[in-house]
N, C-alpha and C positions, 0 to 999 in steps of 0.2 A: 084582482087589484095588483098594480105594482107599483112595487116605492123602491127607493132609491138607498144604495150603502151612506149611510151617515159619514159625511167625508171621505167619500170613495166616488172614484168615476167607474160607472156600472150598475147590475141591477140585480134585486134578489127574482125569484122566480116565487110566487103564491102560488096556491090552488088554484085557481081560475087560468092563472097565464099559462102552468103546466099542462089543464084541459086542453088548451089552443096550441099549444105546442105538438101535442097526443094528436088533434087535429091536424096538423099540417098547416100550422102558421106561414102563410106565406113570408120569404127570406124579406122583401122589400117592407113588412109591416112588421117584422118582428125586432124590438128594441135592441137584442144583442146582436144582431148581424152588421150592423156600421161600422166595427172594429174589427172587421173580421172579412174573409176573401168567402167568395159565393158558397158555399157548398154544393150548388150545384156540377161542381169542376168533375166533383166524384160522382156521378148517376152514372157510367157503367159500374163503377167498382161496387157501388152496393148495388143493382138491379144483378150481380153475377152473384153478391153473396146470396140475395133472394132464391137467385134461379138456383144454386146450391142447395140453400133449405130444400126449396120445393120435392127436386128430387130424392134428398137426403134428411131429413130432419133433423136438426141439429138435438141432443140430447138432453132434458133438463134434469135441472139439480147439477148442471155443470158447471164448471170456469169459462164466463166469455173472456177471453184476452183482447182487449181493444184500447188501438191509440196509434200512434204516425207511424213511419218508418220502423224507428227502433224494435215496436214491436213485430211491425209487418216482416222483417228481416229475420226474427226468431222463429217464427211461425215453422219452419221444416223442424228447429228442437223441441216447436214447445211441450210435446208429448213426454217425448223426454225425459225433460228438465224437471216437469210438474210433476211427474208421477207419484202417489198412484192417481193424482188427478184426472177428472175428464177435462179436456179443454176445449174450446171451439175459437179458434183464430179469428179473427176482427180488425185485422192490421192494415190500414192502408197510410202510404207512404204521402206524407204532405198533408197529414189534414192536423186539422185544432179540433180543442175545448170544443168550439161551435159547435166542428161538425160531428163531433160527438153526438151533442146536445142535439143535434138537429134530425142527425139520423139514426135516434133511439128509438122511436116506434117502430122503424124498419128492420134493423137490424139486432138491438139489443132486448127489448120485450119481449119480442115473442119467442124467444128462447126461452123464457122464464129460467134464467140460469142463477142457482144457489149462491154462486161469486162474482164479481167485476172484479178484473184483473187490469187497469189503466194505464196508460201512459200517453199525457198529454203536455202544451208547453212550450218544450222545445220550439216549435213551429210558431206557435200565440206570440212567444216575446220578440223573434225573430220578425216576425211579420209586422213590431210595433206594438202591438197591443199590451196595455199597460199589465202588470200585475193585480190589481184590481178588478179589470175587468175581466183577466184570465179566472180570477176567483170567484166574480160575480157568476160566470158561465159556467166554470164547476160547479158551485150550489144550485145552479137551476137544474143540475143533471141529477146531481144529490136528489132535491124536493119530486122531479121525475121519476125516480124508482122509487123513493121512499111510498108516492104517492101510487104505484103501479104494483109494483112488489118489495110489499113491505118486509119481509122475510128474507131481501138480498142482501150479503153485504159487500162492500167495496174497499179494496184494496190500492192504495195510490202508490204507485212509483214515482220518486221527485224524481223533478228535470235533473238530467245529468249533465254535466262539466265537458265539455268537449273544447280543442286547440283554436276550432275554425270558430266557434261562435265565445272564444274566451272574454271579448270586448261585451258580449250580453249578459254574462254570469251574475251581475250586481243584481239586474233584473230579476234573473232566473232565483238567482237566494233569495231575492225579497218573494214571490211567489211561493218559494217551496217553505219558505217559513210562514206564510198562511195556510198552505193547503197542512204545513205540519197542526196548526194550531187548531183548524177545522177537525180535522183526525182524533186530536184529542179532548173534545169535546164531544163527538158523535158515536155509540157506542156500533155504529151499522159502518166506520170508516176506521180502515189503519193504514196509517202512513209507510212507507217500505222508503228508507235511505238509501239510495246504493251512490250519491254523488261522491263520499269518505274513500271508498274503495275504488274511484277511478282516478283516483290526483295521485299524482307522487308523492315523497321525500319534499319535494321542494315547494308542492302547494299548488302544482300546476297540474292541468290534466298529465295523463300519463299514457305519449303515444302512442306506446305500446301496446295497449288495449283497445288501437283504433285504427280503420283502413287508411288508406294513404289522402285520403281526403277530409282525415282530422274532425269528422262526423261521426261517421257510425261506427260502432262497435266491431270489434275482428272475434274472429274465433277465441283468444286470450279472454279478449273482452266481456265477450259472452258469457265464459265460463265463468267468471267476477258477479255478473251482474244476476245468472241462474242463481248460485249456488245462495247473494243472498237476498236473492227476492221467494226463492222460493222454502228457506230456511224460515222466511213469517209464513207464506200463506201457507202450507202445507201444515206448518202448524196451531194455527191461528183459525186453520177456516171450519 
């Protein structure tokens, strides 16, 4: 069954729609995909995480790290950063909430990994889609592990502040203050801040922490955003 957020545009995810999702809901029948760009854009980049596993097995009881750019970008630290964590990278550059949600049975299940490590967002509000429905498609990822592995939990990184997308930040707050609210009602979900520590003095991103195209994260940046995303899960997980 699916119903609708009580004054929200968007949709929760039941047991049943999570079945069809685990299925392979086709993108054209499935409710959350009309706010949202195909996912199919990405069928190399998960058929290559695939061919990856096959040959290598990804490890469980690990950190899967998954979500756009931001995180696909860290991927050469994330060993790193996390340690003594296992991790297994998940990052691809431009995707949403969706395509998260879309391609969990492929890439995130069957890891059966002990943590989600997320970062999604950025990309959802950019693309238009409201905060609501960015949240609706978060909980339907939520109700997917809960419902596949219930012994996971999930770690959220808010969307972060950046120069180039300063005009979408109203947005971006309105989302991260659900996805905060969600976190703290769920004891399988924690929220990780790191937006406080990329603004300046004056309340505005702070370029410094970011390549010359006022998006991602530089080396400075990175360093900001390790020390306190992994300052929760490392001891949190």
């Amino acid at each position: 069954m699916i119903k609708r957020f009580a004054g929200l545009t968007g949709w929760i995810l039941s047991g049943s729609l999570a079945a069809l999702v685990v299925a392979g809901l086709a993108y054209a029948e499935n409710p959350f995909s009309a706010a949202f760009p195909d996912p199919e854009r990405f069928a190399e980049d998960i058929a290559a995480f695939e061919a990856a596993d096959a040959a290598n097995p990804a490890p469980q009881d690990a950190t899967l790290c998954i979500g756009s750019s931001s995180m696909r970008m860290w991927h050469p630290n994330l060993a790193r950063d996390l340690a003594p964590l296992t991790v297994i990278p998940r990052g691809f550059g431009g995707s949403t909430m969706y395509d998260v949600l879309h391609y969990a049975p492929r890439i995130v299940l069957p890891g059966r990994p002990r943590t989600i490590l997320l970062y999604e967002g950025d990309n959802d509000i950019d693309f238009g889609v409201t905060p609501a429905a960015f949240m609706a498609t978060f909980q339907a990822f939520v109700a997917l592990v809960a419902r596949e592995l219930p012994a996971t939990r999930i770690f959220v990184i808010s969307i972060k502040p950046s120069g180039l997308r300063w005009a979408k930040w109203p947005a971006m707050r309105e989302a991260n203050d659900l996805l905060r609210a969600a976190c703290e009602t769920n004891p399988s979900l924690t929220y990780i801040d790191v937006a406080p520590h990329l603004l300046g003095e004056d309340g505005l991103p702070d370029d410094g922490l970011f390549l010359e195209d006022r998006l991602h994260l530089n080396e400075e940046g990175y360093a900001v955003w390790s020390r306190v995303v992994a300052g929760v899960l490392v001891a949190k997980r």
